[in-house]
C-alpha positions as CSV (number, residue, x, y, z in Angstrom):
1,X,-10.3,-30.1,-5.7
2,X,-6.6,-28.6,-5.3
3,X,-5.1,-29.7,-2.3
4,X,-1.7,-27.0,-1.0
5,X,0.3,-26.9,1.9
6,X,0.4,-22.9,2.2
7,X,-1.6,-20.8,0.2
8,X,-0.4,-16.5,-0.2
9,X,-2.9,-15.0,-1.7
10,X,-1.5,-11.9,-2.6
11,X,2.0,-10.6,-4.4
12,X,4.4,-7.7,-3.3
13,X,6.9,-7.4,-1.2
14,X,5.1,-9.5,1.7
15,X,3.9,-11.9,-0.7
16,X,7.3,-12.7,-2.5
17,X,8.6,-13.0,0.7
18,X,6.6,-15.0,2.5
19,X,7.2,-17.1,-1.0
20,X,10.5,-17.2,-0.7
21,X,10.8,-18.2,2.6
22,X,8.3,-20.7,2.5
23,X,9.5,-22.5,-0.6
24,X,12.8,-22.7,1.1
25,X,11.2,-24.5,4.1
26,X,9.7,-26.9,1.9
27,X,6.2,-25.9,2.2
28,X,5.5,-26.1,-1.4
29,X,3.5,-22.7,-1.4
30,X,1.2,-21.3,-4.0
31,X,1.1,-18.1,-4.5
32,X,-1.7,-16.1,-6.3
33,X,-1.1,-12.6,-7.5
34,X,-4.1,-10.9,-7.1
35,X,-5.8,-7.9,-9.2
36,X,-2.8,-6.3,-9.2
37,X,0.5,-8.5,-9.8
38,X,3.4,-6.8,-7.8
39,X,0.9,-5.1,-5.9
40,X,1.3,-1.0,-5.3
41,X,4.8,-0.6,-6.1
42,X,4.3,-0.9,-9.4
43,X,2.5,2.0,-10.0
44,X,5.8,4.2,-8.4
45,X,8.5,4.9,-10.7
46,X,11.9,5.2,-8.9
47,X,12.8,3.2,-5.7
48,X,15.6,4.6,-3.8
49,X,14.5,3.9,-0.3
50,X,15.1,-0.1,-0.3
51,X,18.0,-1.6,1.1
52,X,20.4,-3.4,-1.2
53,X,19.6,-0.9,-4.6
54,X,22.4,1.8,-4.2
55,X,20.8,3.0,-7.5
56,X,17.5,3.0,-7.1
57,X,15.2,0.7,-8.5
58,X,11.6,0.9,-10.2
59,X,8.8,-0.8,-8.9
60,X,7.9,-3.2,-11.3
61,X,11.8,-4.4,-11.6
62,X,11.8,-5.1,-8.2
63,X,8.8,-7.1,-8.0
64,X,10.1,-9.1,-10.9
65,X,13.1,-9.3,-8.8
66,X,11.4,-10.9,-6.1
67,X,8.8,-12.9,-7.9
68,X,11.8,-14.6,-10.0
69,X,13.7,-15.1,-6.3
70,X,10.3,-17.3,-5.3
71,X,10.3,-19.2,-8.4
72,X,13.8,-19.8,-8.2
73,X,13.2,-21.6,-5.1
74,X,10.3,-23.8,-5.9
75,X,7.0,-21.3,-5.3
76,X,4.1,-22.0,-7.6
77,X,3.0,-18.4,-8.6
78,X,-0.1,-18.1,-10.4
79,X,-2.5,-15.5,-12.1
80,X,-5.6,-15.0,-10.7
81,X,-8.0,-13.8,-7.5
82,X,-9.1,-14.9,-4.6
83,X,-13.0,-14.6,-5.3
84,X,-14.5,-16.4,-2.1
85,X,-12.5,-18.0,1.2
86,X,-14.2,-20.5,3.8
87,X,-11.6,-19.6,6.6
88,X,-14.2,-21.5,9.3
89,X,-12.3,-25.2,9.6
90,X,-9.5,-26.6,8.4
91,X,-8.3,-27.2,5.6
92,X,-9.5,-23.6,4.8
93,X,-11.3,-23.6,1.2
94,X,-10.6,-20.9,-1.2
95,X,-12.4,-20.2,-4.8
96,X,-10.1,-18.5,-7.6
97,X,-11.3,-16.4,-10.4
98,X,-15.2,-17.7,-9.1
99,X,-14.2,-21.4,-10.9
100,X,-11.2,-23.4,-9.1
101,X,-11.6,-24.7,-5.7
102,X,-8.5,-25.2,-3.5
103,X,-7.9,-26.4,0.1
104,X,-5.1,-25.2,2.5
105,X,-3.9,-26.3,5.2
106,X,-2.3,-22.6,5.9
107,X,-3.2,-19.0,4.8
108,X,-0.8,-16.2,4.3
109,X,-2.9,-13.0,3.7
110,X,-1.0,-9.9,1.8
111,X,-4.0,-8.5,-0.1
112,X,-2.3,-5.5,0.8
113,X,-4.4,-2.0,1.0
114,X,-5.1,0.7,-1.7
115,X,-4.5,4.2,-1.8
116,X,-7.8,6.7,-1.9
117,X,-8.0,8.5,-5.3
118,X,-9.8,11.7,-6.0
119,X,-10.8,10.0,-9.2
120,X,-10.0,12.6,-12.2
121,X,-9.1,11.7,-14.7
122,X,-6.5,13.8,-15.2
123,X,-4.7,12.3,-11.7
124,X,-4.7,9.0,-13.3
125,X,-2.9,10.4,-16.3
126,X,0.0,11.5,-14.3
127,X,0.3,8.7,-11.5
128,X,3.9,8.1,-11.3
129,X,4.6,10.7,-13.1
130,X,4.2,13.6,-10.4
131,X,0.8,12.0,-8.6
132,X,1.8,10.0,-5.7
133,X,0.1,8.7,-2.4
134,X,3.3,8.1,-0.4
135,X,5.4,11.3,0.4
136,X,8.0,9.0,2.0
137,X,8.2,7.1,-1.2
138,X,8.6,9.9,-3.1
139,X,9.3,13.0,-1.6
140,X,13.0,13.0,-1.8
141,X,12.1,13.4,-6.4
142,X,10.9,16.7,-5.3
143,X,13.8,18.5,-3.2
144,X,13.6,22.3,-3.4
145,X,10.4,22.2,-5.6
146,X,6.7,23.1,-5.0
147,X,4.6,20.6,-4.0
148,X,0.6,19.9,-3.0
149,X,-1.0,17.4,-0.7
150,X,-4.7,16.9,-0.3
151,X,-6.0,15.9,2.9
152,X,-6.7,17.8,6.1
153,X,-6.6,14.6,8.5
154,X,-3.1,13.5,10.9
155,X,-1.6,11.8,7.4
156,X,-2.0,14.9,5.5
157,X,-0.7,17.4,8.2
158,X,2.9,14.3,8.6
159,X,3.0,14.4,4.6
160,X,2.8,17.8,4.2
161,X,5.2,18.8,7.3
162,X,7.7,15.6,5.9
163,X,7.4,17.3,2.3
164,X,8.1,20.6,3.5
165,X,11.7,19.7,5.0
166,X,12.6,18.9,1.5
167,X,10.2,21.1,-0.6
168,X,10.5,24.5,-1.3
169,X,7.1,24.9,-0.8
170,X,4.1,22.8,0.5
171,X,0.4,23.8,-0.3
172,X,-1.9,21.7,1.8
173,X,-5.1,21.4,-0.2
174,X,-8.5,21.1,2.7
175,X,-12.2,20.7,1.4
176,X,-12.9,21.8,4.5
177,X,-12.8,25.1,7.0
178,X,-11.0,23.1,9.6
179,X,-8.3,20.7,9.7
180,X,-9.4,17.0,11.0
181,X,-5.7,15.9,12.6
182,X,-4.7,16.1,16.2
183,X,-4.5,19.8,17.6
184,X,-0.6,18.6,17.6
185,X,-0.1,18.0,13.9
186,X,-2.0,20.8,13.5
187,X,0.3,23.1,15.5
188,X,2.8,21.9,13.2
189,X,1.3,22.6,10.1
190,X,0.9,25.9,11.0
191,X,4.4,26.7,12.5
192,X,6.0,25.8,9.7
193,X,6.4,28.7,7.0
194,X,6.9,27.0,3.5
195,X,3.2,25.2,4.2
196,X,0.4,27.1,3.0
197,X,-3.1,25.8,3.7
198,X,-5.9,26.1,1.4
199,X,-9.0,25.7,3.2
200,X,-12.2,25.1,1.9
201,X,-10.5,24.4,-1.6
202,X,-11.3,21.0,-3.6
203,X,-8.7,19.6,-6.5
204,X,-10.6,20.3,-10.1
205,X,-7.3,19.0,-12.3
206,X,-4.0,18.3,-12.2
207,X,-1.5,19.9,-14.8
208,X,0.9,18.4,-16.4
209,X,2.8,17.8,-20.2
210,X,4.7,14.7,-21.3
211,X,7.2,15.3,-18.7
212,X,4.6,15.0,-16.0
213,X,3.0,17.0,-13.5
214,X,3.1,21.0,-13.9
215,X,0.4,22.3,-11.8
216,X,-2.7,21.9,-10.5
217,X,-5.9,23.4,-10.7
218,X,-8.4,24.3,-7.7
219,X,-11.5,25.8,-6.5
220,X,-12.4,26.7,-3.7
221,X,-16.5,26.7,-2.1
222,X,-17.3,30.4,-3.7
223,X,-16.4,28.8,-7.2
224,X,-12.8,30.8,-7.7
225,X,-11.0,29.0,-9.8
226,X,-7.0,29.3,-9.7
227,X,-3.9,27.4,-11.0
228,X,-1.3,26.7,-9.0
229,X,2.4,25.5,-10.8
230,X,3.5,22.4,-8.4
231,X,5.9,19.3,-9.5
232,X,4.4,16.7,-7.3
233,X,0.8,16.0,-6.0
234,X,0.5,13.7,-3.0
235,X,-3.1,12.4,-2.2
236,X,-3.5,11.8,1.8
237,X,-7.4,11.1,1.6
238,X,-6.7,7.3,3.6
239,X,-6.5,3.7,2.3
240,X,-8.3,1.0,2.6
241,X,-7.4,-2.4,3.2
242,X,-8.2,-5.2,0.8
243,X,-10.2,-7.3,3.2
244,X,-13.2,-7.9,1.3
245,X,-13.2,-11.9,1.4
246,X,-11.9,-12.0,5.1
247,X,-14.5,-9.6,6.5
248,X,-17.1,-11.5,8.6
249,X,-14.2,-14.0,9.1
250,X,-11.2,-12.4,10.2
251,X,-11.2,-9.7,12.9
252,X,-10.1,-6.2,12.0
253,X,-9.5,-2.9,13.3
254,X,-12.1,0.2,13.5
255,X,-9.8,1.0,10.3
256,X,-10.7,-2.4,8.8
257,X,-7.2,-3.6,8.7
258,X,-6.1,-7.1,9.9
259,X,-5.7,-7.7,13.5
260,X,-2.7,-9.6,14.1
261,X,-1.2,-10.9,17.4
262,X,1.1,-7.9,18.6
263,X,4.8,-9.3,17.3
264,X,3.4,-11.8,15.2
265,X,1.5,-12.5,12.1
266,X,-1.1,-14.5,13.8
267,X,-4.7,-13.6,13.1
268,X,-8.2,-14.6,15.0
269,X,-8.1,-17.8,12.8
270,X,-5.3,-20.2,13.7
271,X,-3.7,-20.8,10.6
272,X,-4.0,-17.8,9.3
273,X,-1.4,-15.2,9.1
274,X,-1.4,-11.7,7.6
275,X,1.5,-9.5,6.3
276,X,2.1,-6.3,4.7
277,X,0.0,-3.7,3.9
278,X,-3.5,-5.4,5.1
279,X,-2.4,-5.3,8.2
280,X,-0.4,-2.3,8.6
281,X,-2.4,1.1,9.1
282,X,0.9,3.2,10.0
283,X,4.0,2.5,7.7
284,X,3.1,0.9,4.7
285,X,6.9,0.4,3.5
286,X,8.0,-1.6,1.0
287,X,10.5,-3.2,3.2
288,X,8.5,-3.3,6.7
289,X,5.9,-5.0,4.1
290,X,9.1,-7.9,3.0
291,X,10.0,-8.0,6.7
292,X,6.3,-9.3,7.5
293,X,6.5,-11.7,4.7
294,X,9.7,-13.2,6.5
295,X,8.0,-13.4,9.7
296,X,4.1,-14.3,8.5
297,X,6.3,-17.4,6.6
298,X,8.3,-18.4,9.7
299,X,4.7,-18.2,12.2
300,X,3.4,-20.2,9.7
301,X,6.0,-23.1,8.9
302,X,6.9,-23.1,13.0
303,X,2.4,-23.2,13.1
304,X,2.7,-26.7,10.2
305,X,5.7,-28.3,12.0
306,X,3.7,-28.4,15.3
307,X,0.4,-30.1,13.7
């Protein structure tokens, strides 16, 4: 069996982080990637939002940027997934890709959480070429043009009212006669003019050409069908966190997110810290995600040096 210092399992920006900053403590860390290496900021195109990239940046640069930062300083980053964790004593036990066994004297979760898809096929075509889950990410690509979000929750109603300061129109696509968010965010929806609300409407294809996303086609519960021509299409359905070989071990939320010690990275399981995404129901940022990694990696070498 493997024996590690700190194992992250997990990439990103929390991960690489937490890499980085651990490597340069001397903590020898290995890091595995996960099911998806770079986690989801690969899957966005342009990255203007990020401190330090006056230019904007794609995704999957950036997480190249970072993941060559970690190796620069000594971080073992490997291929592979987490398939079982015995988080119960210490060292904490972890199984990769259901073969190789590892112990660790330290965890750094930042499984990071996934974006709800309607699941067309058609959607899947287009992401990150006009399909989005993030309208903070990529709103601003979308200025002055029409827009869609489905979702009739408190997320859907702050996408659609964020879109529609920048949008020249915002059509806010409901399954459902009523709107699920707060009576507040739905006051907002409906005071603001550019947003039009399609209830009781579900998404049967999004548009688009070679240059991306052109339109999107819906019906609504009496079977009308009708195309509307948008640029962008922002899904607002939720996330879930990827928790799966934490739960039972770990506590989490009602949401199913990571609980964490308010201000810290510091789980239910000592020696055990969580960052980015997995534990963060609210901003899910690419840089509040890196400024977890910096702290889940400073709880944790301050955790080691006091063993």
């Amino acid at each position: 069996m493997e024996k590690v210092k700190v194992l992250i399992i997990g990439s990103g920006p929390a991960g690489f982080t937490s890499a980085i900053y651990t490597s340069r403590a001397n903590l020898s860390p290995v890091l595995y990637e996960g099911i998806e290496p770079g986690g989801q900021l690969t899957t966005t195109t342009e990255i203007e939002n990020f401190p330090g990239y006056p230019e904007g940046i794609t995704g999957t640069l950036m997480m190249e940027d970072l993941r060559k930062q970690a190796l620069r300083f000594g971080a073992d980053v490997r291929r592979g997934i987490i398939t079982d964790i015995d988080l119960s004593k210490r060292p904490f036990k972890a199984i990769v890709d259901h073969e190789h066994e590892i112990e660790a004297e330290a965890v750094i979760v930042c499984t990071g959480a996934s974006a709800k898809y309607l699941g067309l096929e058609s959607e899947a075509k287009y992401r990150g070429m006009g399909v989005s889950a993030c309208a903070t990410c990529d709103g601003f690509f979308y200025r002055k043009k029409d827009v869609a979000v489905v979702g009739g929750g408190d997320t859907a109603c702050e996408e659609a009212t964020y879109l529609a300061s920048i949008c020249r129109k915002v059509y806010l696509i409901v399954r459902k006669n009523y709107l699920r968010a707060s009576k507040a965010m739905q006051e907002r929806v409906f005071n603001t003019p550019n947003i039009e609300v399609l209830f009781e409407h579900n998404t049967k294809e999004v548009l688009g050409d070679e240059e991306g996303v052109t339109g999107v086609r819906v019906v609504s519960t009496a079977g009308e069908e009708r195309d509307i021509p948008i640029m962008g299409f922002f899904l607002a359905i939720g996330h879930h966190p990827n928790v799966e070989v934490f739960k039972g071990q770990l506590e989490l939320d009602e949401q199913g997110y990571i609980k964490v010690v308010p201000g810290t990275s510091k789980t239910s399981v000592e020696g055990v810290f969580a960052a980015g995404d997995v534990k963060d129901p609210h901003y899910r940022q690419a840089i509040t995600a890196a400024g977890s990694g910096c702290i889940a990696a400073l709880d944790c070498e301050r955790w080691l040096l006091a063993q």
